[in-house]
N, C-alpha and C positions, 0 to 999 in steps of 0.2 A: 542156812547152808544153801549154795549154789544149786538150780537144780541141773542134769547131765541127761543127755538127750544123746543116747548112741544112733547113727546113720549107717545102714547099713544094704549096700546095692547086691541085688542078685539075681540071676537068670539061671534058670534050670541048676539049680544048687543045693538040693534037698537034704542029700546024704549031709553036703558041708555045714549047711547051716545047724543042723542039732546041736551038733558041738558048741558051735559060736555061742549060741543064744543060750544052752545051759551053764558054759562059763563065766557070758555076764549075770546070771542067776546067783551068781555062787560069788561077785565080788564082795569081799569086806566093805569099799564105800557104796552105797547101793546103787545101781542106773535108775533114775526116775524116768525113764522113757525110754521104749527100745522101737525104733520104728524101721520096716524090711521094705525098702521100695524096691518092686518087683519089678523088674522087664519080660513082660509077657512068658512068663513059668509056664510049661505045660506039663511037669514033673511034680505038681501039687507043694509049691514050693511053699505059696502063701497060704496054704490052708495048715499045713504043721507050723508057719511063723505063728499065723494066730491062735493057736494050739497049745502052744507052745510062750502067750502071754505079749506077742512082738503087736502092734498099730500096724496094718500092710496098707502100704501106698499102691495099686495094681495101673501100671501103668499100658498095659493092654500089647504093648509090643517093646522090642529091643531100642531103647533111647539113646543107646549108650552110659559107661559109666560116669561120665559127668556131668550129663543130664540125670541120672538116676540122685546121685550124691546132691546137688542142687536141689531138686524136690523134696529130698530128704531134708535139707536145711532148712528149707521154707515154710517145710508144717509141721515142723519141731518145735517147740518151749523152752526148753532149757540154756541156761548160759554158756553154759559149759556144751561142747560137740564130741563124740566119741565117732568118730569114722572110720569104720573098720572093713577089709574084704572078708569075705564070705567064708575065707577058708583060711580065719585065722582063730587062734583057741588062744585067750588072754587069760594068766596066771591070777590066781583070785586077791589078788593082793595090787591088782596092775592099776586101777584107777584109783584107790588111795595111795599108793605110792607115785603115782603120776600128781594128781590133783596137789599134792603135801609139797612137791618138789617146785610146783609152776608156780604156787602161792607161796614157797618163801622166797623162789629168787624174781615175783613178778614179772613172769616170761608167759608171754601168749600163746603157745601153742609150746606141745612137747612129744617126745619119737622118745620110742623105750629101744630095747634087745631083743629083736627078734632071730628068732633060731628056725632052722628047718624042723620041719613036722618029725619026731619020733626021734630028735637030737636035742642034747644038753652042750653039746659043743659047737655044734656047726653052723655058724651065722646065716641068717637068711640077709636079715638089714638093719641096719641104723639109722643111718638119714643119707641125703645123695648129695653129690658133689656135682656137679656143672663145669666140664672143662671150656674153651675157647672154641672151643670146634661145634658147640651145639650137642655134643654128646654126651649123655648122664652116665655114672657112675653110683650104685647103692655101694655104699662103702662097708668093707666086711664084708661082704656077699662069699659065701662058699671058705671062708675063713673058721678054723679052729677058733676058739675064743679060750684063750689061756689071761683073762683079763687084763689085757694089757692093750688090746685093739682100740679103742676110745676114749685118749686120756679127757679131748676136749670134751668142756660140758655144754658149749655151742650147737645149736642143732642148723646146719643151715638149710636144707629144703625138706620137706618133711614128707615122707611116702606115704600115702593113703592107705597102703595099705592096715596099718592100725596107727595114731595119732589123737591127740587131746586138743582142740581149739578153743576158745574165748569167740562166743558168736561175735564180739565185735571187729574182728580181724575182718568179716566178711562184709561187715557194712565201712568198714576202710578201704580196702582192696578189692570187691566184690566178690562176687561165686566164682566156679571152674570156669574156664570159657570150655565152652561147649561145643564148640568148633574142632578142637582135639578127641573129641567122644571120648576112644581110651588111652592110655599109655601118655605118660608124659607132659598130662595136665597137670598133674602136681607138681613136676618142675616148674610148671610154666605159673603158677601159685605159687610155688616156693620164694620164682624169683619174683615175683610184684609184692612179697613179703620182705623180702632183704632191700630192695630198693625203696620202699615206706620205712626202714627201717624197726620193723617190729619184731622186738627178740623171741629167738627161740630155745628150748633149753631137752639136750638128751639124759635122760632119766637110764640109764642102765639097769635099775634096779626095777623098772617095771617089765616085766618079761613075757612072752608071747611067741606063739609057734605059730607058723605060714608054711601050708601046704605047697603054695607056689604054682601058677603057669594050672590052676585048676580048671579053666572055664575053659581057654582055647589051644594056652602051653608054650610056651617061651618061642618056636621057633613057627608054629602056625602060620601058613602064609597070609593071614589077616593080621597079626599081629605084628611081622616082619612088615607089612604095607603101613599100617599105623605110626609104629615107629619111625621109619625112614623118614615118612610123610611130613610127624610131628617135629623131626629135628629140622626141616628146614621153616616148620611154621615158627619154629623157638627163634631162629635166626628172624624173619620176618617181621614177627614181632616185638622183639626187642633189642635187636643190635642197633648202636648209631649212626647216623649217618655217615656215607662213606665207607662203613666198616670194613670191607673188601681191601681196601689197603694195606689196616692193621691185620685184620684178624683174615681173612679171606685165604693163608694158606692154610693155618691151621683149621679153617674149616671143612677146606678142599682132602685135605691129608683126612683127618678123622673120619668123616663123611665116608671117604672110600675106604678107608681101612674097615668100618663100617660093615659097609657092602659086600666086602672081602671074606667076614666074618660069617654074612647072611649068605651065600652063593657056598659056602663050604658047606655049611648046613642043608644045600640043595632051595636054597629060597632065592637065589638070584634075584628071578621074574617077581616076584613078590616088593624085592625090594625095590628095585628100578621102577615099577610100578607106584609104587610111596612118594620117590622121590620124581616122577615128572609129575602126581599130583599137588605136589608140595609147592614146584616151579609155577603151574600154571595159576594156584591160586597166593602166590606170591604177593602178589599186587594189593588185590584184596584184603589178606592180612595185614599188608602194609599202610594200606590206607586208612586203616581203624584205629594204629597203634599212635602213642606213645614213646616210642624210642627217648634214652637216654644217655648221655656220655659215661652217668657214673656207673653204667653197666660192663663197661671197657674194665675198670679196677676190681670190682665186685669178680667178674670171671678170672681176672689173673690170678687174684685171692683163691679163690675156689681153687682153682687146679694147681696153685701151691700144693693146697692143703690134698690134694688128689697126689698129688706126684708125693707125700710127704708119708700120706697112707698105704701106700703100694709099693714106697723104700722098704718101712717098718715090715708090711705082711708079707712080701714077696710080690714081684712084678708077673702080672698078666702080661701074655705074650702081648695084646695089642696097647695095653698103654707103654711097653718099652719103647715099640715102634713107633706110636705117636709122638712121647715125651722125646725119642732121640729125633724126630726128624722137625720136630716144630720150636 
């Protein structure tokens, strides 16, 4: 049997993590490896991980999350990768119904149903969509789940926040880049995962609860900087040449609808902030990358199936005004 090496990043996460680590205690396929790489805890985070039976990686200060998850992959064992956030509780059944699903239909990597913490209905996530514009989408998010939300069994970018991979997807595509630290380097894996073409498969039946926004909180003005920031690195790095022809309104449109979103919330500065760090190391990103053309069809696909999801669930005010104006 394969051996499963869960990865698991966290900073000052003490309360969160018990849970975590006593649910992977408790699955029916067992983890052969739970390892907690810490960024500089001073909440005795790594002292209950080891306590509590986890390998702790102490990385002495805040790395960011995909410097943390990357370390984790690197002094792991196992074939199999469980990467999970800090403050998510997986249902004891969730990696052999994960593992059973990815081995019959030979899919490299697989995203379950995840729900809001202390909900049997309320979607947290599935997997993320990738519009045109540079802007991601966790589909279901904030969605009733009357089973009918994800007929497809296609996973196509897979949130880190809990996920199952095949270590050799990383020696294909590489690690996180680490240049994103947090927010929206798994998109940005996701997609050097679709463009290798290495499938993915959504497991609904393995099930998981996410606290959400635990460490810094969905509207944080570090987190509001990150994201802005990361969506124009997403452009940078992988649009092709020219792009700005085709795709360049709808990036312009989403981008500031965006903003619009982050300024209601009172995070303006924050985001404007993101976004002329994004601009000035544009070039940068731009000169390391790879760009490809079949990244133009891949995003049109994607925000099909974006615009296809938000018919079915009901439309978010901002993707009506995206989809209607691009």
């Amino acid at each position: 049997m394969s051996l499963v090496s869960a990865v698991i990043p966290n900073w000052n996460g003490r309360t969160l993590l018990i849970p975590l680590l006593e649910s992977l205690g408790r699955q029916s396929r067992p983890v052969d490896e739970v390892i907690v790489v810490d960024n500089g805890s001073e909440d005795g985070s790594a002292e209950v991980a080891e306590a509590l039976g986890a390998k702790v990686i102490r990385l002495g200060r805040n790395t960011g999350f995909a410097s943390a998850v990357n370390r984790g992959i690197l002094g792991s064992k196992g074939a199999w990768l469980l990467v999970a956030n800090n403050d998510v509780v997986l249902e004891e059944h969730w990696l052999e119904r994960m593992m059973g699903a990815l081995e019959e239909h030979g899919a490299w990597f697989g995203v379950g149903k995840i729900y809001q913490t202390g909900s049997h209905q309320r979607l947290d996530a599935t997997f993320d969509l990738l519009a045109r514009s540079g802007c991601a989408w966790r589909c279901g998010q904030g969605r009733t789940d009357r089973g009918t939300l994800a007929p497809e069994n296609s996973a196509w970018l897979p949130p880190l926040t809990a996920a199952l991979f095949c270590r050799k997807i990383f020696e294909r595509v590489g690690l996180l880049d680490e240049r994103f630290e947090s927010y929206l380097e798994d998109v940005d894996f996701g997609l050097r995962c679709l463009l290798a073409g290495i499938p993915g498969r959504y497991v609904p039946e393995a099930v998981a609860w996410h606290r959400g926004g635990a460490t810094l909180g969905a509207y944080h003005p570090e987190t509001v900087r990150r994201i802005a920031r990361n969506q124009v690195f997403l452009v940078a790095k992988h649009y092709p040449p020219g792009w700005w022809r085709r795709l360049g309104w709808p990036v312009l449109v989403g981008q500031l609808l965006w903003g619009l979103v982050a300024a209601r919330q009172g995070r303006g500065m924050s985001y404007l902030k993101g976004k002329l760090e994004g601009l000035r190391r544009f070039g940068e990103i731009r000169r390391s990358a790879q760009p490809s053309e079949t990244v133009r069809s891949l995003l049109a696909a994607s925000e099909r199936q974006l615009e296809a999801w938000q018919r079915r669930t009901g439309y978010d005010a901002y993707w009506r005004i995206y989809l209607a104006l691009t």
